[in-house]
Structures are given as structure tokens and as C-alpha cells.
ZAKE-225414 format. One record per atom (N, C-alpha, C, CB): x, y, z; residue in three letters. Coordinates in steps of 0.2 Angstrom, whole numbers, padded with zeros to 4 digits, always signed. Glycine has a CB too. Layout:
N
XYZAla...
# end
This chain:
142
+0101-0001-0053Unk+0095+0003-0054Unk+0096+0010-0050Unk+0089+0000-0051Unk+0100+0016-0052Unk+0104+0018-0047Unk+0097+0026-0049Unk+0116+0018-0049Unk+0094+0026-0053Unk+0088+0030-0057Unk+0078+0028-0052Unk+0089+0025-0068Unk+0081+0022-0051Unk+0075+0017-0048Unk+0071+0022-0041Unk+0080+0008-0045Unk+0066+0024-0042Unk+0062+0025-0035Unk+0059+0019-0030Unk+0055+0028-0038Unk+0056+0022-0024Unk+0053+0017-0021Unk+0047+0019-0019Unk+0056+0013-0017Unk+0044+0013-0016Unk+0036+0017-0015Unk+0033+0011-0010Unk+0030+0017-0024Unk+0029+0014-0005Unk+0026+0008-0001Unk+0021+0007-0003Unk+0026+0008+0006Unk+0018-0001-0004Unk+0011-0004-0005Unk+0009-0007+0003Unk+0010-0011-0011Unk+0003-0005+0003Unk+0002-0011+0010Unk-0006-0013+0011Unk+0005-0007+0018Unk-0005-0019+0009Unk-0012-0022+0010Unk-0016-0024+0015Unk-0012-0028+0007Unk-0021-0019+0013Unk-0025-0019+0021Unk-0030-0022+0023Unk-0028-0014+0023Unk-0031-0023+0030Unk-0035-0029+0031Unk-0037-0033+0028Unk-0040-0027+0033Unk-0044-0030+0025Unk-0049-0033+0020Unk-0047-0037+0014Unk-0052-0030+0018Unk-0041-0035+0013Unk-0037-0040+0006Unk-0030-0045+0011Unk-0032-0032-0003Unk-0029-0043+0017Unk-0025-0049+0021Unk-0032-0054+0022Unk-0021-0045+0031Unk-0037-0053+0026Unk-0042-0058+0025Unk-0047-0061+0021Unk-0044-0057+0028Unk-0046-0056+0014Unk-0046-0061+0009Unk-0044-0063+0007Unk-0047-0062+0005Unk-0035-0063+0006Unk-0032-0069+0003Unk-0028-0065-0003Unk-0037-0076+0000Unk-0028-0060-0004Unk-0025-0057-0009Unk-0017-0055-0011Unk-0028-0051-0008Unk-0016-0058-0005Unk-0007-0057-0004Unk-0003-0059-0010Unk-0004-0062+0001Unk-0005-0064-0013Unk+0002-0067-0018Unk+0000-0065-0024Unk+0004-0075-0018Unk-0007-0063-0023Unk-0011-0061-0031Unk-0008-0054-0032Unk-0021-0060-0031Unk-0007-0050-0027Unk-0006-0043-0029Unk+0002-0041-0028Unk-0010-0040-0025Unk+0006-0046-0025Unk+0015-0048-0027Unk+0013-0049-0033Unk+0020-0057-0024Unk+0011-0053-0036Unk+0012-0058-0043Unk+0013-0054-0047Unk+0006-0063-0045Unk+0006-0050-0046Unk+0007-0041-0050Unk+0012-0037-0052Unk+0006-0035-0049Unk+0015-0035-0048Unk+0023-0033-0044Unk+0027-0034-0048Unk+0024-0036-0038Unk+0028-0040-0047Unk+0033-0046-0050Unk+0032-0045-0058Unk+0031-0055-0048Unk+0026-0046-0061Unk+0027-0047-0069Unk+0027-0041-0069Unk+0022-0051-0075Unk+0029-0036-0067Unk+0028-0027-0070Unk+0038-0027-0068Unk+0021-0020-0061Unk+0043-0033-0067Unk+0049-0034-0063Unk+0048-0028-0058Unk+0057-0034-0069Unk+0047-0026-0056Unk+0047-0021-0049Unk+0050-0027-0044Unk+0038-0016-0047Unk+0055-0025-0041Unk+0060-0026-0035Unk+0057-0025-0028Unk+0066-0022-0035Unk+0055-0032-0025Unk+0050-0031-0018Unk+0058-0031-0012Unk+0044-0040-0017Unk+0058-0025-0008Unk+0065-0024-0006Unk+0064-0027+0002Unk+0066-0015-0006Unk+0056-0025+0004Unk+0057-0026+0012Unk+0048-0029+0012Unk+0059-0017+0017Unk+0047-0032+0016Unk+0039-0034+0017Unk+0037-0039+0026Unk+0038-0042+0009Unk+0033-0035+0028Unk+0033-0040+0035Unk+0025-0039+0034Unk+0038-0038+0044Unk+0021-0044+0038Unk+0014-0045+0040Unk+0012-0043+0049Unk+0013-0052+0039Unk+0011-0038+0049Unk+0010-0033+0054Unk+0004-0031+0058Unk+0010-0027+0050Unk+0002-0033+0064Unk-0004-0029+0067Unk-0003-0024+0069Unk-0006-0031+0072Unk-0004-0019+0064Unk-0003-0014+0066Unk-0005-0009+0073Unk-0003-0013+0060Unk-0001-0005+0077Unk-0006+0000+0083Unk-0010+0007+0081Unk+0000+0003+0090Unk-0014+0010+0083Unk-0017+0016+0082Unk-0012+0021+0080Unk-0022+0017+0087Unk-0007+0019+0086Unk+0000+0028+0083Unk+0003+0027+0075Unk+0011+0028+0089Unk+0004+0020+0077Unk+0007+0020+0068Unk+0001+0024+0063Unk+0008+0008+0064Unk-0002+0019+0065Unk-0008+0022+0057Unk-0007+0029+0059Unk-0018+0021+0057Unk-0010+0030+0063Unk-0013+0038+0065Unk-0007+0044+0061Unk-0014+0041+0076Unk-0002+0041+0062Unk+0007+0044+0059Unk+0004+0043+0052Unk+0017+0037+0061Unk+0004+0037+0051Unk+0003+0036+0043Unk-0001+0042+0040Unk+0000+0030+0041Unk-0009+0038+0041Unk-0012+0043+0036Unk-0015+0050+0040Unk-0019+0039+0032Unk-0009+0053+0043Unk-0009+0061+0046Unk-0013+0065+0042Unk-0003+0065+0048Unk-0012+0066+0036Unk-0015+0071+0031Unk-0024+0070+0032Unk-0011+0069+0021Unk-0026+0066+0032Unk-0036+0063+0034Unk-0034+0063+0041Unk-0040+0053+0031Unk-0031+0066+0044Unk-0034+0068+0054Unk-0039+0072+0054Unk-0027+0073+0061Unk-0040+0076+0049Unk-0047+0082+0049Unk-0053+0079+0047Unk-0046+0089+0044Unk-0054+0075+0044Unk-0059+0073+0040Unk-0062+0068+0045Unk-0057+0070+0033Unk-0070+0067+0043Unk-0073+0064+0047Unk-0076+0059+0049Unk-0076+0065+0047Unk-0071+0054+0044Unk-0071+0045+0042Unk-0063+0044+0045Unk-0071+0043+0031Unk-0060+0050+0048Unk-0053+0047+0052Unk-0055+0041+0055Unk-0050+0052+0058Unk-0059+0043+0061Unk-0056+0036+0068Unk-0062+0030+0066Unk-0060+0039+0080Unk-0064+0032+0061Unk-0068+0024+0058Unk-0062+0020+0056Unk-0074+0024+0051Unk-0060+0025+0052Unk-0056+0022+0044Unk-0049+0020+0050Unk-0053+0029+0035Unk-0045+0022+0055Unk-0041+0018+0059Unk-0044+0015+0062Unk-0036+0021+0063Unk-0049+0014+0067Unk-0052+0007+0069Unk-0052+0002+0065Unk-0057+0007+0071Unk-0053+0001+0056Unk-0054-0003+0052Unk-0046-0004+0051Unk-0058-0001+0046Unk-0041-0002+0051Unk-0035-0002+0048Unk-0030-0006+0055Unk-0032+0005+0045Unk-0035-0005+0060Unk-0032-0009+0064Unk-0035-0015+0065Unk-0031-0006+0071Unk-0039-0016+0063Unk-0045-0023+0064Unk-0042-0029+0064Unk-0050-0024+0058Unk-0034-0030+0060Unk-0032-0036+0057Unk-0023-0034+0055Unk-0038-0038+0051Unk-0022-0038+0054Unk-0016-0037+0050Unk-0015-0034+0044Unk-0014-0043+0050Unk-0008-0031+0042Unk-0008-0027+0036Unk-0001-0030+0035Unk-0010-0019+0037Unk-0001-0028+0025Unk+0005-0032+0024Unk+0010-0025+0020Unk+0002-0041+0019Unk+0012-0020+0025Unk+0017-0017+0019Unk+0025-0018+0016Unk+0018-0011+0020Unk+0024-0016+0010Unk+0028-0018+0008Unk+0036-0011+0004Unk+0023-0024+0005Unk+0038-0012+0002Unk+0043-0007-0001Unk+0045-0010-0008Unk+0051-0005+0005Unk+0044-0007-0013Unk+0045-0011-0020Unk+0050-0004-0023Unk+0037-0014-0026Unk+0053-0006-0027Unk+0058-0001-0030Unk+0057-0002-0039Unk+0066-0004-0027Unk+0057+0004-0041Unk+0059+0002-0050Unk+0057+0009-0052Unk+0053-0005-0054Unk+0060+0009-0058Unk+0058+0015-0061Unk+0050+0019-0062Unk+0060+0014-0068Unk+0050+0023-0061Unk+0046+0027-0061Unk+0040+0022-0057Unk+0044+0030-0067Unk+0041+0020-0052Unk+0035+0017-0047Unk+0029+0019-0044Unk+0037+0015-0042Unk+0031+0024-0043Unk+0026+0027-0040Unk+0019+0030-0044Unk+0029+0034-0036Unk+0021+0033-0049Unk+0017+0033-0055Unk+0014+0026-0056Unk+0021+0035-0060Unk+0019+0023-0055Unk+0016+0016-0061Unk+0014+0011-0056Unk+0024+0011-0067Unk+0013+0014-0050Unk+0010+0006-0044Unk+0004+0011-0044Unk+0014+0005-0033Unk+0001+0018-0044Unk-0004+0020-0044Unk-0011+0019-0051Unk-0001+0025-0042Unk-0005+0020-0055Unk-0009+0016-0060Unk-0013+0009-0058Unk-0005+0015-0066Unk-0008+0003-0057Unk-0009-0003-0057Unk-0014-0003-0050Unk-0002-0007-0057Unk-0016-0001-0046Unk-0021+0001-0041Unk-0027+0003-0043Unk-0019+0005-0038Unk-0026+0005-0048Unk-0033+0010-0049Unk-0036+0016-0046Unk-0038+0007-0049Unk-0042+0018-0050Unk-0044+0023-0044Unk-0048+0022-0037Unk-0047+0028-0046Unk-0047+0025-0032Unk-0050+0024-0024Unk-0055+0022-0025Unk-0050+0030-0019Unk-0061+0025-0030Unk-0068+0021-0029Unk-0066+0017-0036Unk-0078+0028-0029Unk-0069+0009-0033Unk-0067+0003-0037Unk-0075+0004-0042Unk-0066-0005-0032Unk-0079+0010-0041Unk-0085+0008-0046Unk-0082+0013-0054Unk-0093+0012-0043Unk-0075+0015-0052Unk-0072+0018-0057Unk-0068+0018-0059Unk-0073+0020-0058Unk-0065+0012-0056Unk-0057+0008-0059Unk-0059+0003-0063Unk-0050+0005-0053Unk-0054+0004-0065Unk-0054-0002-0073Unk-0051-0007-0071Unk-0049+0001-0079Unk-0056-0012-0076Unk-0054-0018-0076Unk-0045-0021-0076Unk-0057-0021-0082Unk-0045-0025-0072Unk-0038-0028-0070Unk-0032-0022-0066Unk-0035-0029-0079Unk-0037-0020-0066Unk-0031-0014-0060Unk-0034-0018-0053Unk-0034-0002-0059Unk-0030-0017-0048Unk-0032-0021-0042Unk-0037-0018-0039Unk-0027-0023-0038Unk-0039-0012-0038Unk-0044-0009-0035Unk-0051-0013-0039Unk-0043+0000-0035Unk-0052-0012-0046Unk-0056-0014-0050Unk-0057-0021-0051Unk-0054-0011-0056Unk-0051-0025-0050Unk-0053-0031-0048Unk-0056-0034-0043Unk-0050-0032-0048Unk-0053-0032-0038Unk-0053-0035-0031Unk-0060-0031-0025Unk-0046-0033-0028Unk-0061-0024-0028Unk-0064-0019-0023Unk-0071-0020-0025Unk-0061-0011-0023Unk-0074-0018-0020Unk-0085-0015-0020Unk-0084-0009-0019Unk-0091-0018-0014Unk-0081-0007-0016Unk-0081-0001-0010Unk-0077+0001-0011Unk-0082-0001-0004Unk-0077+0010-0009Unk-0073+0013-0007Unk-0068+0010-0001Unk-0076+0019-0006Unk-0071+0009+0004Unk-0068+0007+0010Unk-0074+0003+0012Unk-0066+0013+0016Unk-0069-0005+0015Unk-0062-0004+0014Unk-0060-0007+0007Unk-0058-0007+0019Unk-0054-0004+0007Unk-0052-0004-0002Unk-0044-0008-0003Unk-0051+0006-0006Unk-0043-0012+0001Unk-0039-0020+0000Unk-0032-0018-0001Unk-0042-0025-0006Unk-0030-0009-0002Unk-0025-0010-0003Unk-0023-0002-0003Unk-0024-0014-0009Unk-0015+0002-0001Unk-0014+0009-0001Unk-0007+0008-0004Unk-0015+0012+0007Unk-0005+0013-0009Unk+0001+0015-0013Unk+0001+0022-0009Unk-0001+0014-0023Unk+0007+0023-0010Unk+0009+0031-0008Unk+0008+0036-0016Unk+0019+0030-0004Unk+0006+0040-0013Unk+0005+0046-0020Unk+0009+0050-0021Unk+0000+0050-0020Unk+0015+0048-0021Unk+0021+0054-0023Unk+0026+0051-0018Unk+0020+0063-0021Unk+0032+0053-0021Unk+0042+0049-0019Unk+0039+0052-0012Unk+0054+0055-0025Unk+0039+0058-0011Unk+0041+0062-0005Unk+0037+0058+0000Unk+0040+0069-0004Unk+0030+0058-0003Unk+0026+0052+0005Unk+0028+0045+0004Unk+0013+0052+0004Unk+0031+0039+0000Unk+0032+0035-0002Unk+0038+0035+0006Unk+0032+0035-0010Unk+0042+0040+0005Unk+0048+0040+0009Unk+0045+0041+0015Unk+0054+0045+0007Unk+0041+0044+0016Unk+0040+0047+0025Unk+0034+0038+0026Unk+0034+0060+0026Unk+0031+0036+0023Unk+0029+0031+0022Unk+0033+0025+0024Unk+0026+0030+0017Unk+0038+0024+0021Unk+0043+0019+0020Unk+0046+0019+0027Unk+0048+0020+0014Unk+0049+0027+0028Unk+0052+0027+0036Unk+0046+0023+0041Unk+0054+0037+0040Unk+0039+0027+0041Unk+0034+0023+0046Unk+0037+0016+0047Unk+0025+0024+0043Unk+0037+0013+0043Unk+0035+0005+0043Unk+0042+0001+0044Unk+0031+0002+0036Unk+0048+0004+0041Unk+0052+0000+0041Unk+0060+0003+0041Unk+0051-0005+0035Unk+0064+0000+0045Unk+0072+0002+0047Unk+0076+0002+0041Unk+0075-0003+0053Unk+0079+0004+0041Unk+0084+0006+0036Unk+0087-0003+0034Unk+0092+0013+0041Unk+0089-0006+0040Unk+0093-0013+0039Unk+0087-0017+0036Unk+0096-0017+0046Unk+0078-0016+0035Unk+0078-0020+0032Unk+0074-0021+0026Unk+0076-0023+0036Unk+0078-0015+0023Unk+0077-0014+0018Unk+0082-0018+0013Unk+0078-0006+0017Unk+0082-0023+0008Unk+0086-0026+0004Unk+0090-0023+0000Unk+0084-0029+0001Unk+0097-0021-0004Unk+0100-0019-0008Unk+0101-0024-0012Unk+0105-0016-0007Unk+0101-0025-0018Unk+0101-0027-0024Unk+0108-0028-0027Unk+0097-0023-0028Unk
# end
């Protein structure tokens, strides 16, 4: 898959404590997208705050990391052609009152936040994403 992109998903809180875990692999899987690296995480305030740096201005920041630290989070690194594109589709859009049936936002979500699940939105944040969460060794090659 030498063409193949990657992209991180990571299921937050609210879909780790509802049970969403293998429902939203399962997705993954029949789409054949290649799950590379995955661990279940409590995640600390620096990580997030690293993560979603681009919302540090905005005024739902320190709610929306107190909620993202509430509980465990599960990210993950999947690889396949054009992924990034095609995991954001299969998410749907951020408000679940206007994603479509069988997308996971549309399925799974009420709310905007919290919204059970975060895809990266472009190779380039996918990668500065991917570095946040996980080391080079434990990433899988194929």
C-alpha cells in the first residue's frame, strides 16, 4: 500500500462509555482500512490541549478538555487509500442533527458535544495528530 494515507480516529469519552468501541472498528474493517496502532488512554490536559491547539481561542476550549479528559479515549491510526477523506465522510458531519443516517456521528450522536468520536481533517494534521499519541515503534507495518 505504498500510495496508502493514514489518519487518526479516536473515540471519545462518551462513545468509550457507551460501548461503541468495536461498532466503530467493525466500520473500519468492512471499509478494509488497516488498523496500524490502537491503545485505550486516560488521557492528561497537555496531551489534549497539544491536540486540539487550533480551538485554544475559542470559548468552549477548557469545557471541551475537561470533557476529553473525563474518561478514557481510544486512538487509533488506520491506513488506506484516500482515508482521510473517506474516515470523514464515514463520521459524518460535527452536528449529528445533520449527518446522515449510518454515518457514525448520525448514528450514534444527539449533540454536538460530546460527539463520541474525532477523525483528523487533512494528511498534515492526521500526522501531527498521529505523532501526539503514538511512537514510531508502535505503529504496525504491514
Amino acid at each position: 500500500m505504498s500510495s496508502a494515507e493514514r489518519t487518526l480516529i479516536m473515540i471519545k469519552p462518551d462513545g468509550v462509555q457507551r460501548g461503541f468501541i468495536g461498532d466503530i472498528i467493525k466500520r473500519f474493517e468492512r471499509r478494509r482500512f488497516k488498523l496500524i496502532a490502537m491503545k485505550l488512554i486516560e488521557p492528561n490536559e497537555e496531551k489534549m490541549r497539544k491536540h486540539y491547539m487550533e480551538h485554544a481561542s475559542k470559548a468552549w476550549f477548557n469545557d471541551f478538555i475537561k470533557f476529553m479528559t473525563s474518561g478514557p479515549v481510544v486512538p487509533m491510526v488506520w491506513e488506506g487509500s484516500n482515508i482521510v477523506k473517506l474516515a470523514r465522510v464515514m463520521l459524518g458531519l460535527t452536528d449529528p442533527l445533520e449527518s446522515q443516517p449510518k454515518t457514525i456521528r448520525g448514528d450514534y450522536c444527539i449533540q454536538i458535544s460530546p460527539s463520541a468520536i474525532h477523525g483528523s481533517d487533512s494528511t498534515e494534521n492526521a500526522t501531527r495528530e498521529i505523532n501526539i499519541w503514538f511512537n514510531r515503534k508502535e505503529l504496525i507495518t504491514y
